[in-house]
Each structure stands twice: as C-alpha cells, then as structure tokens.
Rosetta silent file (secondary structure, phi, psi, omega in degrees, C-alpha in Angstrom):
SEQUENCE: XXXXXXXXXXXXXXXXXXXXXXXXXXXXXXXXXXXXXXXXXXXXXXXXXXXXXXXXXXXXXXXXXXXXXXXXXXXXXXXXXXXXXXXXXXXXXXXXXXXXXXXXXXXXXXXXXXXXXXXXXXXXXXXXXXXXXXXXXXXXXXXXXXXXXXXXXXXXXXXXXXXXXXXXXXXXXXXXXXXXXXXXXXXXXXXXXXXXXXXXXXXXXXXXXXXXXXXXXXXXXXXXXXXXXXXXXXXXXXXXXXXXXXXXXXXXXXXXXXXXXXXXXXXXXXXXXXXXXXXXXXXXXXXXXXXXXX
SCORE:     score description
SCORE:     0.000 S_00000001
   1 L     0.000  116.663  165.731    0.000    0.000    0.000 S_00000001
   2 L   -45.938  153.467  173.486    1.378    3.552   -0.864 S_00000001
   3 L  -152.319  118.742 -171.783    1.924    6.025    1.775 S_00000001
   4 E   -90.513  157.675 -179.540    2.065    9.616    1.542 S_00000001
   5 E  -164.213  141.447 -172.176    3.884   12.019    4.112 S_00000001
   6 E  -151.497  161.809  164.855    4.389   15.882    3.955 S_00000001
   7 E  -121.960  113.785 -158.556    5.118   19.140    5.375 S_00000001
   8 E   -97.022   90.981 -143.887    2.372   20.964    5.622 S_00000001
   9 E  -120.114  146.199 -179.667    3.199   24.658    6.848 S_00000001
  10 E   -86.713  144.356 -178.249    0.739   27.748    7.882 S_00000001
  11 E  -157.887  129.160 -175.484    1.884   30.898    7.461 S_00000001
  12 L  -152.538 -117.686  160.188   -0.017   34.238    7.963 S_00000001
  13 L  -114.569  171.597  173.305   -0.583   37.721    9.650 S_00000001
  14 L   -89.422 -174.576 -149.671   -1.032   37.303   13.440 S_00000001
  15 L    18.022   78.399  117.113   -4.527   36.588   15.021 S_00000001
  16 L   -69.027  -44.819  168.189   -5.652   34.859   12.086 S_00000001
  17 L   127.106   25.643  151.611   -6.502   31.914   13.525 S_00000001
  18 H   -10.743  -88.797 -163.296   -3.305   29.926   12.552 S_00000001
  19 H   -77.272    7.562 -160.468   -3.246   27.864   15.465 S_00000001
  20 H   -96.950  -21.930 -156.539   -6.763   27.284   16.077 S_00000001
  21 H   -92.516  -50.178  163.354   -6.784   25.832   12.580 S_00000001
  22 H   -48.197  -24.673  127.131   -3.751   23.294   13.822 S_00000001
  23 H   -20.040  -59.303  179.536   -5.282   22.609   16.686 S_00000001
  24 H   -66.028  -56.993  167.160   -8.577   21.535   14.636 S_00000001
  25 H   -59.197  -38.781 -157.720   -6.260   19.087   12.359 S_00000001
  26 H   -60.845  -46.945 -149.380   -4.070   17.756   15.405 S_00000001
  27 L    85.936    7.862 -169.619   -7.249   17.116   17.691 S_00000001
  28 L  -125.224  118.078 -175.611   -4.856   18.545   19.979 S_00000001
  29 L   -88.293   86.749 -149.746   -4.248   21.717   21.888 S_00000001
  30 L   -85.247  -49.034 -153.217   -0.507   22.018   20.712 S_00000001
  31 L  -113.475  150.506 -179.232   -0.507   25.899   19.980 S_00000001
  32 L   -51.151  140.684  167.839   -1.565   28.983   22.062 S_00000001
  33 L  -116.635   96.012  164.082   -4.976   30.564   21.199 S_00000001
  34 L  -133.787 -167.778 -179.762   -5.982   33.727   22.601 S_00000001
  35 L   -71.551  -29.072  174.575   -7.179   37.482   21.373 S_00000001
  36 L   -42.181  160.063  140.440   -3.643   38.924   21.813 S_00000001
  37 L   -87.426 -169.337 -170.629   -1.204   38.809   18.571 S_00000001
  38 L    46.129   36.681  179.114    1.647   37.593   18.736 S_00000001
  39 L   -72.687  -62.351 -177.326    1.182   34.699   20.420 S_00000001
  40 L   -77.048  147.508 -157.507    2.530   32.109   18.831 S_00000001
  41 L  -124.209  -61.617 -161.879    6.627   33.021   19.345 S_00000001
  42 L   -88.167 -159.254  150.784    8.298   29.317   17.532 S_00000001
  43 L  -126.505  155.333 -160.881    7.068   27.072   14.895 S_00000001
  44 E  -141.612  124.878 -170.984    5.538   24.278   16.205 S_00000001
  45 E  -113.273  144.087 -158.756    4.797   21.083   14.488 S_00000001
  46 E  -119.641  124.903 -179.445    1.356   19.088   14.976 S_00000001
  47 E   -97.384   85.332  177.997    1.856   15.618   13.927 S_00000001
  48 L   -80.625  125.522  170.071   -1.404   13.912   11.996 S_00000001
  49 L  -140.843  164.491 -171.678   -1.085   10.375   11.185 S_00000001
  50 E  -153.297 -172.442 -169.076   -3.614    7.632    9.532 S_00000001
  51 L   -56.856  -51.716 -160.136   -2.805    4.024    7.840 S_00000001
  52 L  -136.940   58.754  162.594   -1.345    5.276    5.225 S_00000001
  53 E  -153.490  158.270  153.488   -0.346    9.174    5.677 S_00000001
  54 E  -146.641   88.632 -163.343    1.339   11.311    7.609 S_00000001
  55 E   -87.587  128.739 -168.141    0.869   14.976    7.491 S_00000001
  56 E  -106.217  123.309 -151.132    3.409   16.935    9.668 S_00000001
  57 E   -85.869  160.359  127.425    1.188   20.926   10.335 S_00000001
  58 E  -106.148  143.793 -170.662    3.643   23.773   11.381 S_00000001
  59 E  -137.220  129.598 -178.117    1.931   26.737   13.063 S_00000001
  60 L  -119.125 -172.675 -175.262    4.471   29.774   12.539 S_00000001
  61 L   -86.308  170.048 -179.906    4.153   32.892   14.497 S_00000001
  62 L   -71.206  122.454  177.025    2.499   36.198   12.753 S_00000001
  63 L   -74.391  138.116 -175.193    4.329   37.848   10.293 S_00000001
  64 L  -113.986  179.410  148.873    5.550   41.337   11.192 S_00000001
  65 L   -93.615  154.828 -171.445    8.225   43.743   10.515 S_00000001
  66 L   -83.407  123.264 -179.919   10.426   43.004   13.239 S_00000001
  67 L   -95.102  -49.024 -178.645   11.014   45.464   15.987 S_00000001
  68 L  -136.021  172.197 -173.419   13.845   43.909   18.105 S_00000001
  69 H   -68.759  -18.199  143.500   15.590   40.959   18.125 S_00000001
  70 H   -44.165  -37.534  178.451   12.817   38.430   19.062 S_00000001
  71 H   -88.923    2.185 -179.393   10.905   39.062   16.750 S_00000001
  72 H   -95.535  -42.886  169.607   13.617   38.780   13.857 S_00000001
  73 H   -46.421  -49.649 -174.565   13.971   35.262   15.496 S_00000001
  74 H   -47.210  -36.591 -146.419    9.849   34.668   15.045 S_00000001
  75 H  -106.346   -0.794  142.732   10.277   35.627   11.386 S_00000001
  76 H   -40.480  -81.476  175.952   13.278   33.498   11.136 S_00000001
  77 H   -26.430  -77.915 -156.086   10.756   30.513   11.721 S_00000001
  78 L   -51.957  -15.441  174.171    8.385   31.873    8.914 S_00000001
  79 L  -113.081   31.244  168.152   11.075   31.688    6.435 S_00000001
  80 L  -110.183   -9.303 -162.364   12.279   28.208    7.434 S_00000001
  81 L   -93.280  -12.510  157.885    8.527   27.506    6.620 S_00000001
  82 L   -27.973  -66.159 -169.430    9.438   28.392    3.228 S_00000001
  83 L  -104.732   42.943  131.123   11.826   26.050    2.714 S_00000001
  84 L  -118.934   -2.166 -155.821   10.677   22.623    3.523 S_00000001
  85 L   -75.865  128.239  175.089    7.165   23.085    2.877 S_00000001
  86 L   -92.340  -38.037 -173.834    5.186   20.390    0.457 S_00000001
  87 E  -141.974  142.583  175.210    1.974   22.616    0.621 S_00000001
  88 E  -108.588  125.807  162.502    1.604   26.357    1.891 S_00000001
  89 E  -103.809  115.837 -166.411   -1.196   27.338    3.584 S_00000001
  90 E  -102.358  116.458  174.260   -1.426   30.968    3.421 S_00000001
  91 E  -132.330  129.964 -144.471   -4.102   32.289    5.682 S_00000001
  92 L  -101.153  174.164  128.308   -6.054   35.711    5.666 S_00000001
  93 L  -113.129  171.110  167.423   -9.586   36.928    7.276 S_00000001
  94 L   -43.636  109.619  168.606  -12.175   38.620    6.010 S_00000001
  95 L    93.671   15.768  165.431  -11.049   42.417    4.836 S_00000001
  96 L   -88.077  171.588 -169.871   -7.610   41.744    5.309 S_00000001
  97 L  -130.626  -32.256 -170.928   -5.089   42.832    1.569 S_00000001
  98 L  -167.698 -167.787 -172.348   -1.930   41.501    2.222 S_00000001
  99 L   -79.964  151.837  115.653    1.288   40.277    4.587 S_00000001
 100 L    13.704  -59.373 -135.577    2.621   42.327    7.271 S_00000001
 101 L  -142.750   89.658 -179.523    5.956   41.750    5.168 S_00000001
 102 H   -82.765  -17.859  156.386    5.732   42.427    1.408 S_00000001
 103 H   -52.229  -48.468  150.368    8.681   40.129    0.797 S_00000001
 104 H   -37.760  -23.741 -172.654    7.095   37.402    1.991 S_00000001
 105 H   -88.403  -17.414 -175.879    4.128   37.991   -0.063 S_00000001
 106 H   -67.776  -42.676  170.975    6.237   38.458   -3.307 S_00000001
 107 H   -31.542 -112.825 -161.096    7.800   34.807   -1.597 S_00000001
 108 H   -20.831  -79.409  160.642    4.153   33.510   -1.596 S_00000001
 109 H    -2.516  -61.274 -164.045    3.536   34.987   -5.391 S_00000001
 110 L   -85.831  -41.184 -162.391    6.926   32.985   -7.081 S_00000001
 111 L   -19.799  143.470  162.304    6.583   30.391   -5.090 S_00000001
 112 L  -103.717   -7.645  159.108    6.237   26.342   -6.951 S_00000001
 113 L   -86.865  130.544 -161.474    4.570   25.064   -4.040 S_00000001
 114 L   -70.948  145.876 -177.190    1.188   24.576   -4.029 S_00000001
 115 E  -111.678  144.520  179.764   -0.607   27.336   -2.091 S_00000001
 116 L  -137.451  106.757  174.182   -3.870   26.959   -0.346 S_00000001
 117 L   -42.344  126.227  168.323   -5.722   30.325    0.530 S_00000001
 118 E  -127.162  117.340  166.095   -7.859   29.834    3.422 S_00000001
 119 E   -78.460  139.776 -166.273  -10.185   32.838    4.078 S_00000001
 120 E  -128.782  142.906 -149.065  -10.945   32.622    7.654 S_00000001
 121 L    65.582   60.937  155.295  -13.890   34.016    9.763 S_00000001
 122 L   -78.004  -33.942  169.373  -16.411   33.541    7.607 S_00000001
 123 L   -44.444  -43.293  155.789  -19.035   33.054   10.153 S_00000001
 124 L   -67.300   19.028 -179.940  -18.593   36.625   10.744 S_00000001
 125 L  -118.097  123.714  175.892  -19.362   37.414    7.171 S_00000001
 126 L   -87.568  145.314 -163.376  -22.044   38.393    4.915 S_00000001
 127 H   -48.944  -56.749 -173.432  -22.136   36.004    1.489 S_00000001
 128 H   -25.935  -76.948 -166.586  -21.969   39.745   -0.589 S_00000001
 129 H   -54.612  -47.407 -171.228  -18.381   40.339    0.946 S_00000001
 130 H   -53.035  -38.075 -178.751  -17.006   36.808    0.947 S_00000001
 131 H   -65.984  -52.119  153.628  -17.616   37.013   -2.363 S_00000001
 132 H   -36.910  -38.880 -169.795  -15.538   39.901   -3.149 S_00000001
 133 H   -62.805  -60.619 -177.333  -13.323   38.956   -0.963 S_00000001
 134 H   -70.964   16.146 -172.305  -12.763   35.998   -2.782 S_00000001
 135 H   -93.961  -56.516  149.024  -12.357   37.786   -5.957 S_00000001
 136 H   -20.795  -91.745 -155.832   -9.769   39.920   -4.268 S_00000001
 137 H   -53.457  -26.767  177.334   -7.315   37.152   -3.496 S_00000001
 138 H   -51.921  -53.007  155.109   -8.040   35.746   -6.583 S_00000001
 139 H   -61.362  -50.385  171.683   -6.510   38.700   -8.469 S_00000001
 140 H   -52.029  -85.136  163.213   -3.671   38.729   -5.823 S_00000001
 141 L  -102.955  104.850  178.105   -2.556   35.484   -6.000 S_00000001
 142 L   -54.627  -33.689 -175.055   -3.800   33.617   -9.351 S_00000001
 143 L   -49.485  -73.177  170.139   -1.711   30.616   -8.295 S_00000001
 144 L   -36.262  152.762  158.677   -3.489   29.656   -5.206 S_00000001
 145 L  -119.773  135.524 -166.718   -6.257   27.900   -4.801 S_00000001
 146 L   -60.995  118.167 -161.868   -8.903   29.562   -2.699 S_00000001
 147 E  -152.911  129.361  141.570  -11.218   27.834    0.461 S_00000001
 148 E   -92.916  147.002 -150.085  -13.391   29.585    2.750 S_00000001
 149 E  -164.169  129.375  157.967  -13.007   28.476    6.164 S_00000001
 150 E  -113.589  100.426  177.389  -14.181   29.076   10.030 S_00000001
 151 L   -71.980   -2.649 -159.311  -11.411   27.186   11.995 S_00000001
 152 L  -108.513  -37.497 -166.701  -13.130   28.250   15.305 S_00000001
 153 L   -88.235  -22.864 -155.429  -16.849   26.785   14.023 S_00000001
 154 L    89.083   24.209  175.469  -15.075   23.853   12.014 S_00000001
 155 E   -73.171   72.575  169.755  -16.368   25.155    8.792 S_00000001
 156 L    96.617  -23.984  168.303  -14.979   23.330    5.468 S_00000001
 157 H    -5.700  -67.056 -177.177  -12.330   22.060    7.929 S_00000001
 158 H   -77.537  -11.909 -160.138  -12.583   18.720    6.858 S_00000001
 159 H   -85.965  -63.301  179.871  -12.726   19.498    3.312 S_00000001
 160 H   -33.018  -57.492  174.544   -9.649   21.431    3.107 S_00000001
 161 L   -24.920  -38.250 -153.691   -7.832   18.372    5.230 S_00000001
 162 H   -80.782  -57.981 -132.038   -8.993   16.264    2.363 S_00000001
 163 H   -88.939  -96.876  168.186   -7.500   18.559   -0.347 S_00000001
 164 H    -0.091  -59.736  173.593   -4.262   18.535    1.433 S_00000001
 165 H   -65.844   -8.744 -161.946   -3.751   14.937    1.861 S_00000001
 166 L   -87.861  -62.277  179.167   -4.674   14.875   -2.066 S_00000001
 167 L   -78.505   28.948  163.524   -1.013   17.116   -2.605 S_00000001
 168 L   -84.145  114.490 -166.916    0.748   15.093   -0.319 S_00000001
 169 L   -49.890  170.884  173.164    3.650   13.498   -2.062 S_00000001
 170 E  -104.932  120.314 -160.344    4.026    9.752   -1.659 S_00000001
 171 L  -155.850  136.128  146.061    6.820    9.531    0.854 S_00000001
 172 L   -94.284  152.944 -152.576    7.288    7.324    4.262 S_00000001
 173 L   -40.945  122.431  172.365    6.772    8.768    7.396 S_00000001
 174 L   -85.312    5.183  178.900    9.517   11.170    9.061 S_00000001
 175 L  -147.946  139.950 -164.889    8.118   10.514   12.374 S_00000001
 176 L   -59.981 -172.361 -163.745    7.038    7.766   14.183 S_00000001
 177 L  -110.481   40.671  169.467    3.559    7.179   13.803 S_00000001
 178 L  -126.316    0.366 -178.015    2.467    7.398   17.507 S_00000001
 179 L   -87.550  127.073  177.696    4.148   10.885   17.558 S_00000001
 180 L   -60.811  -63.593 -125.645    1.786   14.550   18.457 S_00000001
 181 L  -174.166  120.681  160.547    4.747   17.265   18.070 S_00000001
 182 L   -63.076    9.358  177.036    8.432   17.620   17.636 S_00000001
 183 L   -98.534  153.533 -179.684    8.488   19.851   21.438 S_00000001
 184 L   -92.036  149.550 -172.660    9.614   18.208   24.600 S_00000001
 185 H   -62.030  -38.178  134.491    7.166   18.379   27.312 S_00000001
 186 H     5.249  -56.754 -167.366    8.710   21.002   29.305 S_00000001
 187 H   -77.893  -58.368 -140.829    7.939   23.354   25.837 S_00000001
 188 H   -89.473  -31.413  158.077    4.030   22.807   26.467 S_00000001
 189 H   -62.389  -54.735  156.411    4.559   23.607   30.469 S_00000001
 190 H    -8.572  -64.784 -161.335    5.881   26.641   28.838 S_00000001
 191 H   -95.125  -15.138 -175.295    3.352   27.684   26.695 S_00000001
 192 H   -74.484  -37.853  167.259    0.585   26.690   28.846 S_00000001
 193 H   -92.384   21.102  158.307    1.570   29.167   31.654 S_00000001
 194 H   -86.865  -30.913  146.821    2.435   31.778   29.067 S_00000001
 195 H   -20.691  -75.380 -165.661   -1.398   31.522   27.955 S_00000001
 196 H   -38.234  -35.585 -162.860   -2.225   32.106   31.139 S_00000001
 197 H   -99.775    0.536 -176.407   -0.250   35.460   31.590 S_00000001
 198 H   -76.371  -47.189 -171.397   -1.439   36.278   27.833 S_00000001
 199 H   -68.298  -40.574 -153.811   -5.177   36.195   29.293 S_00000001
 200 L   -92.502  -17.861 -174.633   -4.750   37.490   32.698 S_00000001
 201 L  -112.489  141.369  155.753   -2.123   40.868   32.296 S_00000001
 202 L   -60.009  174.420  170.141   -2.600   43.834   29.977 S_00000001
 203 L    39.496 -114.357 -155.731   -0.109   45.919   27.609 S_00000001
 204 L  -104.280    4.029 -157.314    3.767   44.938   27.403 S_00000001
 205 L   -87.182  -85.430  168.008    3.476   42.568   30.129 S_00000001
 206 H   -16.491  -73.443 -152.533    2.733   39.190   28.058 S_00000001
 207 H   -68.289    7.208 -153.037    5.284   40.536   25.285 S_00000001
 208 H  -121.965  -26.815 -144.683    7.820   41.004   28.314 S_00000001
 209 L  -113.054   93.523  150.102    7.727   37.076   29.661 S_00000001
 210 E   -93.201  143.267  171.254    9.255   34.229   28.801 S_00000001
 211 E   -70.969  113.265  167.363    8.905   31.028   30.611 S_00000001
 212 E  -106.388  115.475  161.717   11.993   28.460   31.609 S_00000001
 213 L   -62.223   96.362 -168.367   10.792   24.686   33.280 S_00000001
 214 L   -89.726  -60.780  164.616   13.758   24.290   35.172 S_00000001
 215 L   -85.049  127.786  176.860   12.475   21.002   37.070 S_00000001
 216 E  -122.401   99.200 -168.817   10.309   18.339   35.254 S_00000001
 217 E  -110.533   93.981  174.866    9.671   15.172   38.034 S_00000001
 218 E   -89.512  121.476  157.483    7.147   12.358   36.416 S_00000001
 219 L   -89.564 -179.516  173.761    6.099    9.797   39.034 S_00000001
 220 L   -58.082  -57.381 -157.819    3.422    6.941   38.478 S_00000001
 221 L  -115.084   18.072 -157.244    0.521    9.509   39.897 S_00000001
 222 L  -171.106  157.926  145.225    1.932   12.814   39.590 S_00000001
 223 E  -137.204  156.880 -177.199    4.372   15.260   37.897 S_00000001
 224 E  -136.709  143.334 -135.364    5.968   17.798   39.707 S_00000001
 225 E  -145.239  151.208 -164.040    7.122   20.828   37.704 S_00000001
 226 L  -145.535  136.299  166.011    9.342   24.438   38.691 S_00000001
 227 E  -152.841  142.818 -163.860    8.964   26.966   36.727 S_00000001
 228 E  -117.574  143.272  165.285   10.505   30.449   36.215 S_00000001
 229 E   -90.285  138.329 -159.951    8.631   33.512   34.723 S_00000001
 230 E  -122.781   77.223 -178.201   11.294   35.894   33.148 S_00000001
 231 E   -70.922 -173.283  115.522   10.173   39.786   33.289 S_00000001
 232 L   -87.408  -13.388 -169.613   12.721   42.672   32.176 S_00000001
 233 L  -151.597  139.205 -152.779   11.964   44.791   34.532 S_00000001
 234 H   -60.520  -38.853  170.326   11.873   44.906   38.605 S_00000001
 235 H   -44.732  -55.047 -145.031    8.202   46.902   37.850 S_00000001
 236 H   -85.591  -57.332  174.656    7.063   44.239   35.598 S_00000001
 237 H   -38.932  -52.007 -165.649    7.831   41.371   38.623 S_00000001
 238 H   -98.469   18.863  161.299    5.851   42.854   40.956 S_00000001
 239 H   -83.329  -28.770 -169.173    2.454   43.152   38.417 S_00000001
 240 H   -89.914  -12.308 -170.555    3.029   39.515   37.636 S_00000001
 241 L   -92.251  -38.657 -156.728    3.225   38.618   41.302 S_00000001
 242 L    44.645 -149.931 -164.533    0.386   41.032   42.472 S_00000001
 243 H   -93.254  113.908  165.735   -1.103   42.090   45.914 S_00000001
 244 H    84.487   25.214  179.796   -0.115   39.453   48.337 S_00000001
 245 H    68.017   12.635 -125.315    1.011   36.857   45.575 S_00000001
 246 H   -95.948  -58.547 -161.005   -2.747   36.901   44.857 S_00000001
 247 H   -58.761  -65.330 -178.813   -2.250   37.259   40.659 S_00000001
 248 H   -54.348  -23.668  170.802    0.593   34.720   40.205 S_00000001
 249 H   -79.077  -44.405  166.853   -1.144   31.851   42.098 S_00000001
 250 H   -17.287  -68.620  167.338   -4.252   32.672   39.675 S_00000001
 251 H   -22.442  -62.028 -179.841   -1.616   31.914   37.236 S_00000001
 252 H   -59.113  -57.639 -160.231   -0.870   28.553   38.806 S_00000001
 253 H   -75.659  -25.555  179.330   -4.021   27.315   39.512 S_00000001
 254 H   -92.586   12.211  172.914   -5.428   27.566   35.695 S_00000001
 255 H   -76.150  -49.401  168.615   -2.497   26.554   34.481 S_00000001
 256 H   -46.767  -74.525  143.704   -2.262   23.856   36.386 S_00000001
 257 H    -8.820  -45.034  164.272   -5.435   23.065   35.182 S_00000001
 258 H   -71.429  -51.149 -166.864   -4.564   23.081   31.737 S_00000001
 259 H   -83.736 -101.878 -141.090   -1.392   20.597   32.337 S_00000001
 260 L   -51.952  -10.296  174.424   -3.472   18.108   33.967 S_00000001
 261 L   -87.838  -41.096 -178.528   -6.265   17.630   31.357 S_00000001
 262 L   -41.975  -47.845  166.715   -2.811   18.130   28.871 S_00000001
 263 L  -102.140   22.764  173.158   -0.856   15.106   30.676 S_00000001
 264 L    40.494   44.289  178.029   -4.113   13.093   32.058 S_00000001
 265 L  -161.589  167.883 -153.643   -2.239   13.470   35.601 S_00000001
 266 L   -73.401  164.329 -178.797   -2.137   14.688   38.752 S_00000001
 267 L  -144.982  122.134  141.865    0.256   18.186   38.148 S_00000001
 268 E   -98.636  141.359  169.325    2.079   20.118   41.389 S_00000001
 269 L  -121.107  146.791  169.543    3.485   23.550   39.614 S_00000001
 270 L  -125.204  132.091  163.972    5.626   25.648   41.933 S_00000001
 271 E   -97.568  127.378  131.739    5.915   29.691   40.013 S_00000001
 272 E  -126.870  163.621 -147.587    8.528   32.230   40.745 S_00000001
 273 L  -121.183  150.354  161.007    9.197   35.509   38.563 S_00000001
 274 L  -159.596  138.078 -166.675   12.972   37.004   37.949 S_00000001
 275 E   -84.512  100.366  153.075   14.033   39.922   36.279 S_00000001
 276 L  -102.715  102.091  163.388   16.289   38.840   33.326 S_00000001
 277 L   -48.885  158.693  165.904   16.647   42.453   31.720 S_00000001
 278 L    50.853   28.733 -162.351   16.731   42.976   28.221 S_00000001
 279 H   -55.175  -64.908 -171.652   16.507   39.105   27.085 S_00000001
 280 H   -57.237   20.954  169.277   14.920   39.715   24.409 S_00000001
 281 H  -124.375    5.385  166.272   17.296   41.822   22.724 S_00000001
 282 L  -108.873  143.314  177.441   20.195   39.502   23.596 S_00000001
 283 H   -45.784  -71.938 -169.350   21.271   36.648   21.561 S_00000001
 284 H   -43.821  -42.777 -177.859   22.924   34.547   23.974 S_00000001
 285 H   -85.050  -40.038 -174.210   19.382   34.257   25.787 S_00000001
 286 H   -70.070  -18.810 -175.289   17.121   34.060   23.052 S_00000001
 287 H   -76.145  -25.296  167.638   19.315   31.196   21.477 S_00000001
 288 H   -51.684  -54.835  165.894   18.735   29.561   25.428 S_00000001
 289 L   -56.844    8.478 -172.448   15.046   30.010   24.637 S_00000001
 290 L    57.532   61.872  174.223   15.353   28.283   21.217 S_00000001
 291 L  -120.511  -67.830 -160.589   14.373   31.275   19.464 S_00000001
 292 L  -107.062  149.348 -138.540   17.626   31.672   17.211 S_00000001
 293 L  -117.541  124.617  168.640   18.113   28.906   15.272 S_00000001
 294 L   107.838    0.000    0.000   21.892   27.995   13.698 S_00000001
C-alpha cells in the first residue's frame, strides 16, 4: 500500500486563527490561542497520522516587521517555513489585503509550491463580501487555490484536510507514527503558563515574559514541575506577582489546570518571577530560549 507524508506549513498575519486551525487538524491543543497577537513566538509542528499518511502541520508565528531581536527570530521561523514546505497554507480573514511583510508575499507569489488560501472568519461574514473577498485574493494570487473556512466553528475544515492529503507526495513517514509534536514536554509547560499570563495581564506585560521549566519530576501519579517567569523589569515582577502573591497563584491554579487535562495526571506547579533584563534583545538568551536557530 502507498503512503504519503508531507510538510504541511501555515503561514499568515497574526490573530488569524493559525493555530486554532492546527489545533482543529491535530485534535490537539498544541498551539496557544488567545485574542492577543503575537502569540505564537516558535514554529511548532502538529503531527497527523492515519494508515497510510502522515501529514506533519507547522503553526508559525504572525508575520511582522520586526522590531527587536525576538521578533527577527519569530520571522526566522516563517522563512524556514518556506523552505521545507510540500503545501503552503497561506491564511487571511475577512477584509484583510496583504502580509505584514511584502517580501514574503512576493515569496508567496513565485513560489512552486502549491498554495492553499484559506479565508478565515467567515461566520462573521455576509455572502456579498465573501464574495468579493474571494475575488480579491483571486486577483492577488492567481496561483493559489482559494477555500473559505471558520477554523473556530469547524467550517470546510474537513474538506480542506482532504484537499491537502490529495497534494501530499508519496513519501514514508519522518516521524514515528504514535508521535503529536516535535516539542519536549517542558515546551508545552511553557506555553501553557504563558497563555495564562497572555489572558490574565494587559499591555507589554505578556510581550515582556518568557517562561523556563527548570524542574520536570514524572512519578506513576503525579508530575511535579518548577517553573521560572522571566520579566525585564523589577516593575514588571511585581504586576506579575500582584497584591499578596494573589495574581501569580491565579496563574498557577489555571495553568495547572490546563497541564493536567494536557498530561491526564495529577500536576504540582511551583511559580517564581525574575528579572532577566533585556533578554529579548540579547542573543545569547534568546538562542537559550530556542528562538535563534543555527
């Protein structure tokens, strides 16, 4: 029996609804979702497998122009997504025109891989506009082929999935076939209480944080897990901590929360916040954080 396997990679503006749409193939909650941009910070691979496929998803972060040096790492990702890619999914909403980043879209334009538009929010659409809309991209990129899609309702989902395994090359598997995601568990303690601090603090505070797991302890009934929140600034520590510790255990407990329906087990989290100034303008730390790559 033939078996096809690909790399299937998303690539878009932020809050499109990227990961919500990976998330929707995996069956999994791999990648952050909230109202914020910027969310997603790596690329992050969602692993789908069936008898005789295996489609491997990448969810990249939103393309931007780059302010500082994190974010030249994020957009680093988006142009590794470039280059390994079997099928690009490029994905707008309704009454959006273009990329962040007109070199990527000129990228997207030359491109010999097939691209598959997915207009997104449609539920939130009247038929009139969608239609234009899709008339729009149509003149923008002739190449593509075009799918309206609500990844949040599950809208056409399934179709698109379909179309996609149809341009998957015939290949065997690059991963075994019991594997979710190329991140170590550690990376999902990560992102789960950076979610957390996406939803509960305003303004630069998310865009301020990164997360390190320093201890990861699995027993038979339990894991037990350390984890440090990373401000810049001595101000920024004592917003994430709040009156009496009162915000950061908030933190903990839905987080916590999160990790145990995530690892079907019991989860102790221990939090504490430290001021690493400037990381995100230093190399040496963002390459600690896996952000640059090489």
């Amino acid at each position: 029996m033939s078996h096809k396997a690909g790399f299937v990679n998303i690539i878009g503006n932020p809050n499109v609804g990227k990961s919500t749409l990976m998330n929707a193939f995996v069956g999994e909650k791999l990648s952050i979702i909230t109202s914020k941009a910027q969310t997603t910070r790596h690329r992050i691979l969602g692993i789908v497998n069936g008898e005789d496929f295996q489609m491997v998803l990448s969810d990249t972060p939103g393309i931007i122009k780059p302010a500082y040096e994190l974010q030249s790492s994020m957009m680093d990702f988006v142009k590794s997504a470039f280059e390994d890619a079997d099928v690009l999914i490029y994905m707008v909403e309704i009454g959006e025109k273009a990329l962040k980043d007109e070199r990527f879209f000129e990228k997207l334009k030359n491109t010999k891989i097939p691209v598959l538009l997915l207009l997104n929010k449609i539920d939130v659409s009247e038929q009139g506009i969608l239609e234009e809309q899709v008339q729009y991209w149509q003149e923008q990129l002739p190449t593509a082929e075009i799918h309206p899609i609500s990844a949040l309702q599950n809208f056409n989902v399934k179709e698109v999935f379909l179309r996609i395994l149809e341009l998957l090359p015939e290949a065997p598997p690059y991963y075994p076939k019991d594997q979710l995601t190329d991140k170590p568990e550690r990376f999902f303690v990560n992102e789960t209480i950076r979610e957390k601090i996406l939803q509960f603090y305003k303004k630069e505070i998310p865009y301020s944080v990164e997360i390190d797991t320093e201890e990861f302890f699995e027993d038979e009934d339990i894991i037990r897990m350390r984890s440090v929140i990373m401000v810049e600034r001595d101000s920024q520590k004592g917003i994430i901590i709040g009156h009496k510790g009162s915000a950061l255990k908030r933190v903990g407990v839905e987080a916590r929360k999160d990790l145990e329906k995530f690892f079907d087990k019991q989860v102790h989290l221990e939090l504490y916040v430290k001021v690493n100034k400037n990381w995100r303008s230093d190399p040496n730390q963002l390459k600690r954080f896996g952000y640059n790559q090489g």
